[in-house]
C-alpha positions as a printed Julia matrix, in Angstrom:
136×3 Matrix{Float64}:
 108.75  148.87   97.87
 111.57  147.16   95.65
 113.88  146.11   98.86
 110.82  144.64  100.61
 109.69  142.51   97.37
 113.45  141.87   97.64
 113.41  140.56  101.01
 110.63  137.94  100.3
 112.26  136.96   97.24
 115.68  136.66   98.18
 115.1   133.65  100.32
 113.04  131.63   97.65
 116.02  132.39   94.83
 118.89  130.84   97.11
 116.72  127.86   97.81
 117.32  124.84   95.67
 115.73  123.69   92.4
 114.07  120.92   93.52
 112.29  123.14   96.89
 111.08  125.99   93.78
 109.6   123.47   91.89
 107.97  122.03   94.91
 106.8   125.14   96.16
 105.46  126.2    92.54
 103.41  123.41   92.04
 101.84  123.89   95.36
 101.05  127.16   94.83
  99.18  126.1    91.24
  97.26  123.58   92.75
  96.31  126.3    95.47
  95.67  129.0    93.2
  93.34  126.71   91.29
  91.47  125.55   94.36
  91.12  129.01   95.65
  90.59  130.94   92.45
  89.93  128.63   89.69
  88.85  131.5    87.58
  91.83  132.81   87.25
  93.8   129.68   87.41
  93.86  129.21   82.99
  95.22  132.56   82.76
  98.49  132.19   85.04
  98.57  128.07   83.98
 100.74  130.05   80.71
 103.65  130.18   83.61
 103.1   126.33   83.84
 103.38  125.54   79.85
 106.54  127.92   79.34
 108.42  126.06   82.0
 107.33  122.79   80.65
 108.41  123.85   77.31
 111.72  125.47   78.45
 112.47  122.36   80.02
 111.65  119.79   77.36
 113.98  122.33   74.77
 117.01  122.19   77.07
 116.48  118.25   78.73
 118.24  116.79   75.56
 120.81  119.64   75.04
 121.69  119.26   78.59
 121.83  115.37   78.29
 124.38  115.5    75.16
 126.41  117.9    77.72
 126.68  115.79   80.69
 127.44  112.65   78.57
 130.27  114.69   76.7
 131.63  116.19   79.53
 131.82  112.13   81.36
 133.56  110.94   78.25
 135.93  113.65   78.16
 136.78  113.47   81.81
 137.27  109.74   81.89
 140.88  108.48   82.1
 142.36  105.21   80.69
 142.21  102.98   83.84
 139.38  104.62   85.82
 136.75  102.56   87.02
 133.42  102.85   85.08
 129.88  102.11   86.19
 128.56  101.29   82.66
 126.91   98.34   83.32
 124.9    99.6    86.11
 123.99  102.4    84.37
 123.43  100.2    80.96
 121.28   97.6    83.45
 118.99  100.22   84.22
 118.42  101.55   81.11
 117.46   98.38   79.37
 114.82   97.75   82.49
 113.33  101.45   82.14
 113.16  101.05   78.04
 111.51   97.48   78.72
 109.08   98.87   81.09
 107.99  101.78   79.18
 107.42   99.5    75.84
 105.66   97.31   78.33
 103.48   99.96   79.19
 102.98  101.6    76.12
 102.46   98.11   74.63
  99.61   97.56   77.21
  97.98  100.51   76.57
  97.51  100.59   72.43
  96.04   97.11   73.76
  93.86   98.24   76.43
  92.59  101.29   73.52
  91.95   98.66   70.78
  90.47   96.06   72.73
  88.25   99.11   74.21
  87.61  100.24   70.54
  86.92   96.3    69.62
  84.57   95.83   72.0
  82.59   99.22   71.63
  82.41   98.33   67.34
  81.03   94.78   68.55
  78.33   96.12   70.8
  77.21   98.63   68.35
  77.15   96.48   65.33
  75.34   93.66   67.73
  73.29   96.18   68.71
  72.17   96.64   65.25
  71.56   93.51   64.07
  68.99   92.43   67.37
  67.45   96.07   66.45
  66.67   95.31   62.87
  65.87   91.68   63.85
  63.23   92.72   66.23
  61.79   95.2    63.94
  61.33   92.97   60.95
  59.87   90.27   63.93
  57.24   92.67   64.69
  56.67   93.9    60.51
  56.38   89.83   60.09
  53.9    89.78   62.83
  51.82   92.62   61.48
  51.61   91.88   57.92
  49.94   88.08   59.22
């Protein structure tokens, strides 16, 4: 039993990163089209690897960037400003975004206080209309 759940899982462990990922989150969104009973009970898979991955992003970051400064030599061409370029547009674009949404939410929460409250007032106008009208 062991060597054949070995032979179907040997070929998906020397596949890539990238293809396991792929094929994971196609067999999620499968699982919960199929059985979506049981999909809430094997999505805890799906929120440990999430969670493994946001702990070791920024560990692995502070790596990569220590290991390029230690590895550059005096002389060596850099790519900093590229790299510099297209952080500055992604930072700009996310504060963009983010910027647009609290706007979108408090223009959405504006709007909703302004109806309700206008709401309100025709309400009580009509009713004290119609008290006005029966007490003549």
């Amino acid at each position: 039993m062991s060597s054949r759940l070995l032979g179907v899982v040997r070929p998906l462990l020397q596949m890539g990163l990238i293809p396991q990922i792929t094929l994971g989150i196609i067999a999620g969104v499968l699982l919960a089209v199929v059985w979506p009973e049981t999909a809430p009970s094997v999505s805890l898979l799906g929120q440990l690897f999430i969670s493994a991955l946001k702990a070791v992003a920024p560990i692995l970051v502070f790596a990569l960037v220590t290991a390029a400064i230690a590895n550059h030599r005096q002389g060596q061409p850099t790519h900093i400003r590229g790299v510099l370029l297209l952080y500055v547009i992604g930072t700009l674009v996310a504060a963009v975004v983010a910027i647009g949404f609290v706007i979108s939410v408090v223009q959405d929460s504006t709007e909703t206080a302004l109806n309700s409250s206008t709401d309100v007032l025709f309400t009580a106008a009509a009713c004290r209309s119609a008290e006005a009208r029966e007490a003549a």
